[in-house]
GUVO-340757 format. One line per field, with one value per atom (N, C-alpha, C, O, CB): residue number from 1; residue in one letter; atom name; x, y, z. Coordinates in steps of 0.2 Angstrom, whole numbers. Glycine has a CB too. Layout:
# GUVO-340757
torvex NUM|...
kolti A|...
lose CA|...
xx X|...
yy Y|...
zz Z|...
//
This chain:
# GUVO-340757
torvex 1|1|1|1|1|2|2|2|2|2|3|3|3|3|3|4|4|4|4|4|5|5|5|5|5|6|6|6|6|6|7|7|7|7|7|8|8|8|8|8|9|9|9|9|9|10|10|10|10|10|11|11|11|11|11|12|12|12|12|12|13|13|13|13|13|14|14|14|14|14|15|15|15|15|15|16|16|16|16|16|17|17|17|17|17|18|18|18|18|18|19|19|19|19|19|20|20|20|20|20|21|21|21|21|21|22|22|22|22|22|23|23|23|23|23|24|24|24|24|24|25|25|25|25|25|26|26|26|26|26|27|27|27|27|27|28|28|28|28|28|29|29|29|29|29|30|30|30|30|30|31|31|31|31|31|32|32|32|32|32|33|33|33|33|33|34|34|34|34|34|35|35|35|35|35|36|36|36|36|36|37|37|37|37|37|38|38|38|38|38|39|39|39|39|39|40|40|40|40|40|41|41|41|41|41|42|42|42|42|42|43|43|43|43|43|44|44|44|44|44|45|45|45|45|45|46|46|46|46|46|47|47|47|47|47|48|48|48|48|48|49|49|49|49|49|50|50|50|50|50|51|51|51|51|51|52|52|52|52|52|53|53|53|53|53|54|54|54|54|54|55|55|55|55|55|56|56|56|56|56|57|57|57|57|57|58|58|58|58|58|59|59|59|59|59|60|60|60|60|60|61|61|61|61|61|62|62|62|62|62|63|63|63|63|63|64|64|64|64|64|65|65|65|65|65|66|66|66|66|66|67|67|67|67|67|68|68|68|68|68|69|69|69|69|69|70|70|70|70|70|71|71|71|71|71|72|72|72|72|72|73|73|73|73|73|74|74|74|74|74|75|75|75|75|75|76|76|76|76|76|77|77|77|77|77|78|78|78|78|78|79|79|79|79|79|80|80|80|80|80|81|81|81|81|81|82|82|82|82|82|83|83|83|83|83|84|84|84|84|84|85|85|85|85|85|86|86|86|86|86|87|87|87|87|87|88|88|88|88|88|89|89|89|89|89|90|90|90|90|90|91|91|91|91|91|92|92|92|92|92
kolti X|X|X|X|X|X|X|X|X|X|X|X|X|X|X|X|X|X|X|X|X|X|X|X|X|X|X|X|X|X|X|X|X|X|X|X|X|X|X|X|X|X|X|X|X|X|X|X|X|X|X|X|X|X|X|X|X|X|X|X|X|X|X|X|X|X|X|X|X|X|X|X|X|X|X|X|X|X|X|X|X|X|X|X|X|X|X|X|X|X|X|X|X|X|X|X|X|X|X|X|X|X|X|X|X|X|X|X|X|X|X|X|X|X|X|X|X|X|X|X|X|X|X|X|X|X|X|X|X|X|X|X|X|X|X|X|X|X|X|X|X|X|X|X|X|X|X|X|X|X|X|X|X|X|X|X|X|X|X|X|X|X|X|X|X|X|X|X|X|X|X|X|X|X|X|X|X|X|X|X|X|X|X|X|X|X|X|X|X|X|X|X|X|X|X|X|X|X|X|X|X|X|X|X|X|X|X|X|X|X|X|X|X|X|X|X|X|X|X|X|X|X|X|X|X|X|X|X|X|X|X|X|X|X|X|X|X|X|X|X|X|X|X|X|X|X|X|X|X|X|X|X|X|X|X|X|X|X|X|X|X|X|X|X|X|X|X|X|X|X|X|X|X|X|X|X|X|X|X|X|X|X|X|X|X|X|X|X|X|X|X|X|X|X|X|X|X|X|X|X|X|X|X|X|X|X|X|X|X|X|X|X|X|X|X|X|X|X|X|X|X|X|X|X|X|X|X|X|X|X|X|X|X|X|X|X|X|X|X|X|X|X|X|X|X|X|X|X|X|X|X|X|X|X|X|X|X|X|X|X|X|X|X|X|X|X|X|X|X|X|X|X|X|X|X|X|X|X|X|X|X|X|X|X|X|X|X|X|X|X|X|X|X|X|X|X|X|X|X|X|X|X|X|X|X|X|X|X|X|X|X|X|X|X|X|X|X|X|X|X|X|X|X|X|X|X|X|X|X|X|X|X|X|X|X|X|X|X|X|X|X|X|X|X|X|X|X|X|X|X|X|X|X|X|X|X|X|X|X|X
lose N|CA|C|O|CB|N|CA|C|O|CB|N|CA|C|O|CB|N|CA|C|O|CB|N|CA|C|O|CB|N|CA|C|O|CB|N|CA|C|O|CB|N|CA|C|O|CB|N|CA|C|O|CB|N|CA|C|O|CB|N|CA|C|O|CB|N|CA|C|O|CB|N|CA|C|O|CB|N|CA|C|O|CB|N|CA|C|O|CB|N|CA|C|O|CB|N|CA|C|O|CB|N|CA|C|O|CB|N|CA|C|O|CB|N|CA|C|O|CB|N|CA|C|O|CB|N|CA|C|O|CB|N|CA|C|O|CB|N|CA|C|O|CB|N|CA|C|O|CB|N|CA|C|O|CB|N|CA|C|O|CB|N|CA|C|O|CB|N|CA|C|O|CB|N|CA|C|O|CB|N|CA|C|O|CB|N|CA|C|O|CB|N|CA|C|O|CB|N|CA|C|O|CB|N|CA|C|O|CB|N|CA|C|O|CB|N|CA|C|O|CB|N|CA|C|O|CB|N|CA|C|O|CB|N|CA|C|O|CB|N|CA|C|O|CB|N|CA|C|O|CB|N|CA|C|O|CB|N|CA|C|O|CB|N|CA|C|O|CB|N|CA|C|O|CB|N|CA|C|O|CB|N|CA|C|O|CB|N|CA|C|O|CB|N|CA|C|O|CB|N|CA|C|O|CB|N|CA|C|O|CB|N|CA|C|O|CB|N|CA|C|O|CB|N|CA|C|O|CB|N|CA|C|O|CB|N|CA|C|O|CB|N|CA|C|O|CB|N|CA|C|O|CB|N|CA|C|O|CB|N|CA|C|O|CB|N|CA|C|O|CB|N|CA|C|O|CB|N|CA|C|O|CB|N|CA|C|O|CB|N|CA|C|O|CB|N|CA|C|O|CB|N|CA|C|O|CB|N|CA|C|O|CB|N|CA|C|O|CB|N|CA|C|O|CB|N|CA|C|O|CB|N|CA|C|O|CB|N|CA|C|O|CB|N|CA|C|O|CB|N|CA|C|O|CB|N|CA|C|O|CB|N|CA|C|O|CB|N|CA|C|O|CB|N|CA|C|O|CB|N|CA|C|O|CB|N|CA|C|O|CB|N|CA|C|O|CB|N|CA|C|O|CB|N|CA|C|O|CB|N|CA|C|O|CB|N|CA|C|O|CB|N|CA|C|O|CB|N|CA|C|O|CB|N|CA|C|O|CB|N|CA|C|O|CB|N|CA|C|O|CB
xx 545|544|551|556|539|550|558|560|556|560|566|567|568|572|573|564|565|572|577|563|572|579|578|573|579|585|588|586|587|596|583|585|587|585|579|590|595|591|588|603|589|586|592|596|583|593|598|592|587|603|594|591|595|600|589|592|596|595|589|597|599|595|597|602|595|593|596|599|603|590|594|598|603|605|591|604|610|604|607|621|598|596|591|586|592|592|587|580|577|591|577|572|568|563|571|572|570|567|561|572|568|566|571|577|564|567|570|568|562|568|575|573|576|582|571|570|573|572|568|564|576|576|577|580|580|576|578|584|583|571|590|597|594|597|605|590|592|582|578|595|580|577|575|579|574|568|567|563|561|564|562|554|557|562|549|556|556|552|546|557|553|548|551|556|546|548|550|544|538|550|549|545|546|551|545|542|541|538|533|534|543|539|536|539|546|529|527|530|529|522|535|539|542|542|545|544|551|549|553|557|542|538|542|544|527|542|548|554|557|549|556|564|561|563|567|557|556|553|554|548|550|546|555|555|542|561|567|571|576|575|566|568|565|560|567|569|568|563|558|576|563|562|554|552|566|548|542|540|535|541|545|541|539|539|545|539|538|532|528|544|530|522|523|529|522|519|518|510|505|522|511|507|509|514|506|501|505|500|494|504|504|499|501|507|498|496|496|493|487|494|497|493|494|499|497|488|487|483|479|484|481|478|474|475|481|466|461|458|460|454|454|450|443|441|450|439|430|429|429|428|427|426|433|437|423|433|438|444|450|434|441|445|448|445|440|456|461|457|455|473|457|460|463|464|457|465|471|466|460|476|469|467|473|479|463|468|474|472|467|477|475|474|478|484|472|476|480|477|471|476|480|480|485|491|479|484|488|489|485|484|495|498|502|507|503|499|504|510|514|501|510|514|514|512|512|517|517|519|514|525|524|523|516|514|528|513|507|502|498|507|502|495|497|493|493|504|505|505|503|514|507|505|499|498|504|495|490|483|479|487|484|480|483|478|482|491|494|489|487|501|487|486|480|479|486|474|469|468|462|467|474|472|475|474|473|477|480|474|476|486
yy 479|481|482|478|476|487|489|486|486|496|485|480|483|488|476|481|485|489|486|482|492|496|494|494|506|492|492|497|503|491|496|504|501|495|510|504|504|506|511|510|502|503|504|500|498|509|509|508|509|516|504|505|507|504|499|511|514|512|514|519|509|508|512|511|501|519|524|521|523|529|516|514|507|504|512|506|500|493|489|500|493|488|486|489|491|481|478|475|472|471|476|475|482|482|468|487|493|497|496|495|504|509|509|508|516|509|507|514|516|499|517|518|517|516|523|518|513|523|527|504|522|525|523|517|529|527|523|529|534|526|527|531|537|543|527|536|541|545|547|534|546|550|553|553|548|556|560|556|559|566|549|545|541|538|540|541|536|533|534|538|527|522|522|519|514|523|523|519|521|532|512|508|507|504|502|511|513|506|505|519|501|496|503|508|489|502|506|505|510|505|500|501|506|510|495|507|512|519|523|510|522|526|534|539|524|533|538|539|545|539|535|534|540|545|522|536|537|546|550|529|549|555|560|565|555|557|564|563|565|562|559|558|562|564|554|567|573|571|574|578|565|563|562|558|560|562|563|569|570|561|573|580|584|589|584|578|578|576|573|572|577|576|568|566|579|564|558|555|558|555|548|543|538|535|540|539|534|528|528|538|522|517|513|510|512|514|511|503|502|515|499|491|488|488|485|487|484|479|479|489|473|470|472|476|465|468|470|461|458|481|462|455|455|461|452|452|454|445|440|455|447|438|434|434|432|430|424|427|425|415|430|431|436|442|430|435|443|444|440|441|450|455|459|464|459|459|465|473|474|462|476|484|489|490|489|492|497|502|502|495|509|514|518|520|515|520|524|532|533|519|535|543|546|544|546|554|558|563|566|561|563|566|573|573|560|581|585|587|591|591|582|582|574|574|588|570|563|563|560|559|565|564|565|560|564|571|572|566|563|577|565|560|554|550|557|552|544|545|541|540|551|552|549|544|559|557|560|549|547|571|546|539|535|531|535|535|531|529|524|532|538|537|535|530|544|536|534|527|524|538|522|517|511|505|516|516|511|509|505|515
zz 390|397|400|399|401|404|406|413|417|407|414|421|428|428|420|432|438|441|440|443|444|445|454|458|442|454|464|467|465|466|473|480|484|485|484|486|495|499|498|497|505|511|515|514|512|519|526|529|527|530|537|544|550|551|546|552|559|564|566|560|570|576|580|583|579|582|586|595|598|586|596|604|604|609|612|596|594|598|601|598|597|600|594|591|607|593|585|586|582|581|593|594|597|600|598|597|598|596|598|598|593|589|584|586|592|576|571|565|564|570|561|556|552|552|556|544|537|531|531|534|530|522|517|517|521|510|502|504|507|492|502|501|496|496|498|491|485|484|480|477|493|493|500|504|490|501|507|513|518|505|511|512|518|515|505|524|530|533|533|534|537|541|547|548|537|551|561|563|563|566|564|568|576|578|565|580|587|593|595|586|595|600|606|607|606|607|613|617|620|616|621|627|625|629|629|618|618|617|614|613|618|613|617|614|614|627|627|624|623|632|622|620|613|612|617|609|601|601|596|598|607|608|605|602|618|610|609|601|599|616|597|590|587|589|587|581|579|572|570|578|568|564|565|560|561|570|573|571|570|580|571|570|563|562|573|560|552|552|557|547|546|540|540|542|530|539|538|539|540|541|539|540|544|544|534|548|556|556|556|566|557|559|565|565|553|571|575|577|576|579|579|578|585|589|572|586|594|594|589|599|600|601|608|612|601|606|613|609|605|613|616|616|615|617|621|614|611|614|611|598|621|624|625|630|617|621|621|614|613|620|612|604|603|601|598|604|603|595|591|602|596|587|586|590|583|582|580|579|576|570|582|579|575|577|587|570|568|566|563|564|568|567|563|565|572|560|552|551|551|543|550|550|546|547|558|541|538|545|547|531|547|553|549|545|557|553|551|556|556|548|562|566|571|576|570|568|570|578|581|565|583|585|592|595|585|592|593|592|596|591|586|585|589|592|576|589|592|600|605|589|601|609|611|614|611|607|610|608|612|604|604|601|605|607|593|611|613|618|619|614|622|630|627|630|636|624|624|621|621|621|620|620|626|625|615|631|636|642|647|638
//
């Protein structure tokens, strides 16, 4: 069996803020992850890299009684930032 091969992750933090809006790449391909806090979701809207194809998963909490749960919403997006809008206002 053949041994796994290293990848490089970069992360970029476009407002230099590490609890911000964050994005990650493999250096030695085309594939990204933009992790969006909702505080920063205008900040994250003048990012050009939303206006790409992907896969969005939105994760939020609501309550049922006494008992938080997590919700999450997952979708094949052909225009990312639209879906996370248009899912944002409907879950506020």
């Amino acid at each position: 069996m053949s041994q796994p091969t290293g990848k490089t992750i970069q992360i970029f933090l476009p407002d230099g803020n590490p609890r911000g809006v964050k994005i990650a790449e493999f250096t030695s391909c085309t594939v990204q992850a933009l992790l969006v806090p909702r505080a920063k979701l205008d900040f994250a809207c003048s990012r050009t890299e939303l206006t790409n194809v992907g896969v969005t998963f939105l994760i939020g909490e609501s309550v049922a009684g006494d008992v938080p749960l997590t919700q999450v919403w997952i979708a094949i997006c052909t225009y990312v930032l639209v879906a996370i809008v248009r899912k944002d206002c409907a879950w506020k």
